[in-house]
N, C-alpha and C positions, 0 to 999 in steps of 0.2 A: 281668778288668778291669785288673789290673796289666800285663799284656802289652798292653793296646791302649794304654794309658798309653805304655808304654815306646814304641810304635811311633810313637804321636802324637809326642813329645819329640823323636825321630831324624828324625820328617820337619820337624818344625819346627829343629832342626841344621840337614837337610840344602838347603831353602827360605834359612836364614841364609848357607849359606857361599856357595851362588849368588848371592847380592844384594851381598854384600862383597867374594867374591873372581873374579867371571865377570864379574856384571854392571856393570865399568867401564867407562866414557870413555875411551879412553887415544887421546893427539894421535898423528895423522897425521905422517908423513915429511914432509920441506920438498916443496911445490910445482913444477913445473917452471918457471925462472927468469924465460923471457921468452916473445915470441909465434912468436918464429922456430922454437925447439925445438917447438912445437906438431906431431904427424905427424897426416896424414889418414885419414878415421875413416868406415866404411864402416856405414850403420844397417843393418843386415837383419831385413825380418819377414816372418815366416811367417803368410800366411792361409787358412782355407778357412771359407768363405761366412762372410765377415765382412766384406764390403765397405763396408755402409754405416758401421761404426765409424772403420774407417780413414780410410772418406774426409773423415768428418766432424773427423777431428784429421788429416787431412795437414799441413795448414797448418802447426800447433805443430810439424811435423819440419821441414820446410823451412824454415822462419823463423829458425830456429836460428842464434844468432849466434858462429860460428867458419869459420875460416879456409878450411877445406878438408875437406868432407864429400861422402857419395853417399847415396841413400838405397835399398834394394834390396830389391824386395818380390817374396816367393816365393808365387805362389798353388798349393796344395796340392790339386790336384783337385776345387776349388771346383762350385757348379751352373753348368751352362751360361750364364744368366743373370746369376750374379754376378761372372765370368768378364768377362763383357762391359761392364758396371755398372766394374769395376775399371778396364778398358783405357780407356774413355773418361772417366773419373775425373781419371787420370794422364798423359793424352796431352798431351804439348807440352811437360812440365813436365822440366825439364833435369837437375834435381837427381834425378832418380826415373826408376828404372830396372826394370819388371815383366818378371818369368820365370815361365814356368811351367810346372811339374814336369814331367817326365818319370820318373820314380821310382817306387818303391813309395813308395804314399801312406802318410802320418804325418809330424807335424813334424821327428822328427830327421833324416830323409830332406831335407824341404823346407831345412831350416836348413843342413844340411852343401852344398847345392845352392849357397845365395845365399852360404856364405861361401867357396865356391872361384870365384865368380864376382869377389867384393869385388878393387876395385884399390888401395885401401889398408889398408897395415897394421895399423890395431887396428880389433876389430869391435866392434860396440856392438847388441848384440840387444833387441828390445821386443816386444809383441804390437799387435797388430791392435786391441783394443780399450782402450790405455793412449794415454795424452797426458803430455808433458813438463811438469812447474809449473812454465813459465817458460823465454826463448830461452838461458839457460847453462847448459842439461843437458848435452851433449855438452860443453865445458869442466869444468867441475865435475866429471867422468867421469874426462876426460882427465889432470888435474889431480894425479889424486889414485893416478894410475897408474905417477909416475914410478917407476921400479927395480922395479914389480911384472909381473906378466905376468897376470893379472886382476882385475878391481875390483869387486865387490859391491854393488848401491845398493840404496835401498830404495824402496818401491812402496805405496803407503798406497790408498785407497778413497776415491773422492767421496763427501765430507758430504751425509746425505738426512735428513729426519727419519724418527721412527720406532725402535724395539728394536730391528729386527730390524738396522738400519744400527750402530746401538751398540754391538752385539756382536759387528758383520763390523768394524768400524774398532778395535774391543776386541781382539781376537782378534789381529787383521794388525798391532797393537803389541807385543803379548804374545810370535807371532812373529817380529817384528824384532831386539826387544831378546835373547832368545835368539842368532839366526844372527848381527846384526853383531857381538855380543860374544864368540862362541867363536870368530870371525873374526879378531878382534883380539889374542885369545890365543894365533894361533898355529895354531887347532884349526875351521875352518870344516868345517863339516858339510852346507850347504847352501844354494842362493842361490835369488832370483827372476830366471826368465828373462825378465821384460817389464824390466830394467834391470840387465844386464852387459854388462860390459867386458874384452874381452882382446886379446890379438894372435893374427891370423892365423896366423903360422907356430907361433906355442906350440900352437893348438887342431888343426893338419893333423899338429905332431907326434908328439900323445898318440892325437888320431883315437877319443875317446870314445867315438862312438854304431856304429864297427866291429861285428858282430856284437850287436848289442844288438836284440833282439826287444821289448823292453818301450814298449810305447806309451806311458807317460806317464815323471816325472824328469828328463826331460830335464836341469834346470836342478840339480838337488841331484847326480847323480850325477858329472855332467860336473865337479863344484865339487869335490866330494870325490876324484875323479882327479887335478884339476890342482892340489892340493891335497898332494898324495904327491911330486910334482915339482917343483915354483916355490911364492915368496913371494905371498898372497894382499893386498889390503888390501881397504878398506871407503869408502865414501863417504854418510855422511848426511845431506850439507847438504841445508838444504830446495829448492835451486835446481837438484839434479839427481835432484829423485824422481820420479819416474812414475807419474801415477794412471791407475787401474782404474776402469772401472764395475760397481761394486757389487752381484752378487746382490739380485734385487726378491721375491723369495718365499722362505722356507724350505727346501723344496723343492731350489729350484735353489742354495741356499750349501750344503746337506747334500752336493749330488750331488757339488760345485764342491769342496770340503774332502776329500771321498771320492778323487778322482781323484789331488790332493798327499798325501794322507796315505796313500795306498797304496804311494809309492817308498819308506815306511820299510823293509817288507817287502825290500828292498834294500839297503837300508845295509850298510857293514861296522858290525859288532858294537859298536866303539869309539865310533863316529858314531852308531848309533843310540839309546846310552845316554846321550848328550850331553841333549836334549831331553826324552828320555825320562824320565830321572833328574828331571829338574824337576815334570815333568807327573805323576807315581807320586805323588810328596812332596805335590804340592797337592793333590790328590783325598784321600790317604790323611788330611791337616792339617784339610780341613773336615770329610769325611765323618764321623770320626770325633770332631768338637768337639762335636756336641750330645750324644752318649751320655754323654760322660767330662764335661758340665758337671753329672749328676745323680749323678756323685759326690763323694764327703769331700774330695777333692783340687781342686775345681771351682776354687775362687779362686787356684790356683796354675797351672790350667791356663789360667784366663781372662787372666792376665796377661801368661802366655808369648804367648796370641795377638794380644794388644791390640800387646804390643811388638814384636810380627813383622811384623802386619799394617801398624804403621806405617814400617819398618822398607823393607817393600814397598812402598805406598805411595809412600812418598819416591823410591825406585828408579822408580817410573812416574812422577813430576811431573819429576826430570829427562832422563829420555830425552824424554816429552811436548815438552821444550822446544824439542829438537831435528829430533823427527817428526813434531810435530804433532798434531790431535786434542786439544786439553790441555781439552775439554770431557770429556773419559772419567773428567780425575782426579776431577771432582765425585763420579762413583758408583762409585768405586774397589771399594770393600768390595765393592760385590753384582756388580757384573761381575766380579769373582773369582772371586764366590762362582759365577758364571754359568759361567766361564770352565773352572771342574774340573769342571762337570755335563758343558758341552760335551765335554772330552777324554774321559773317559767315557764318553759315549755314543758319539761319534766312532772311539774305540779300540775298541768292538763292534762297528761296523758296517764297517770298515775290515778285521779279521781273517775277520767271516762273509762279505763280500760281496769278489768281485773286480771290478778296473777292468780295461776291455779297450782300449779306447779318448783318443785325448787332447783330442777335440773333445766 
């Protein structure tokens, strides 16, 4: 019991120095000064049979309030029918420009397609079933880009009622605050691809997905490549996130979580202990609080956790402030508590089961 003591005490260390010295805020570089400097900014998404999503948020791409955009959409070997659905979707619309693949099928295929086609300079990637909160996404992107050579946004889940929504919106915080902040340090490990930013000729120079067999990562690996060679930064203003639609069954977030949490299995070593390291600590910090509260030592251990937990806490009310969601901090405690079951179960099913596929 002394040894689980001890081990408890080091994961609740190791949860503290995460929260004080990772998990900061730290300000952004100055802005780009005026609207002239603004360069033109090429969207590319990649779809297969996802028509009806896209076309239901075209609008929020096109609407978009900046100067000089295209928006360029790669359909991926889509059904015949949706193939169709897509073309006449987008016909006439000037801003929107549909290819479609000739490739071996998979998104890094379709994505490297629509950004050798792109006629400006910085590309700005999103999925087929995200929408922009609001027409200064691509600004706010842009924005936050100067002197970098790619930008990282975040990407949050439409509010539904229900657990199972609380814990996808839980979760996709708990991951944010992670990625933007090892981002910020220096040390990005991994991004979402329904809202990045970079330049054209940085992405044709590194040429990520070259020889790459792996059907899914796309977005983490390519981050941790360009990552080895250029300045990263981060953008979280609420005006350039991009929402998702939300997994509606269990089911489908288990398979949806399965597919991202399989590129760990990729990472280099360094990058994968980033994350990792956090997620160990908090399993290890509850699983083992109820055994060690029915020992002599209890009221010393309960207090180390009351001051962690709030400690943590505080760390979620203000990132919340900035991502959103700030309904999660009401149940802070039990979606934590929710949230180490989830890695847990997820880090089983992730090592026994392989992803093959990225649709």
């Amino acid at each position: 019991m002394v040894i689980l003591e001890l081990i408890w005490w080091i994961s609740l260390l190791v949860l503290t120095g995460y929260h004080l010295f990772v998990f900061l805020m730290k300000k952004r570089d100055p802005s780009i000064p005026n609207e002239q400097a603004l360069p033109g900014v090429s969207i590319v998404v990649a779809v297969k049979n996802g028509c009806r999503s896209l076309l239901k948020h075209l609008n929020a791409l096109t609407s978009q309030d900046y100067p000089l955009f295209e928006i360029i959409i790669v359909d991926d070997h889509s059904d015949e029918d949706q193939r169709e659905q897509l073309a006449v979707g987008v016909w006439g619309n000037a801003k929107v420009r549909l290819i479609t693949s000739d490739r071996e099928p998979g998104k890094k295929h379709a994505l490297t397609l629509g950004i050798s086609e792109a006629i400006h300079p910085l590309i700005l990637c999103t999925d087929a079933d995200g929408f922009p909160n609001g027409s200064e996404w691509i600004r706010e992107m842009v924005l936050a880009s100067n002197r970098y050579k790619m930008v990282m946004g975040y990407s949050p889940y439409d509010k539904r009622s229900g657990l199972l929504n609380l814990l996808i919106r839980f979760e996709t915080i708990m991951t944010g605050i992670q990625y933007l902040s090892w981002a910020m340090s220096g040390k990005p490990y991994m991004g979402v691809g329904r809202n990045l930013l970079y330049e054209k000729k940085f992405f044709q120079k590194v040429n990520p997905y070259a020889g790459d067999k792996l059907p899914y990562g796309d977005d983490d690996l390519w981050v941790q490549q360009a990552s080895k060679r250029a300045k990263l930064n981060v953008c979280f203003n609420e005006k350039a996130h991009v929402i998702s639609k939300p997994a509606t069954t269990w089911r489908q977030w288990v398979r949806q979580k399965h597919r991202h949490l399989s590129a760990g299995h990729q990472y280099d070593r360094g990058a994968w202990w980033q994350p990792a390291g956090y997620g160990l600590a908090l399993m290890t910090h509850w699983f083992l609080l109820i055994p060690l509260l029915t020992t002599g030592e209890a009221i010393w251990v309960l207090c180390g956790f009351v001051v962690g937990l709030l400690l943590r806490w505080f760390t979620h009310i203000r990132w919340t402030n900035k991502l959103g969601d700030r309904d999660t901090n009401y149940w802070f405690p039990i979606l934590e508590l929710c949230y180490a079951v989830y890695l847990a179960g997820m880090g089983c099913i992730t090592t026994l089961v392989k992803k093959k596929a990225w649709s």
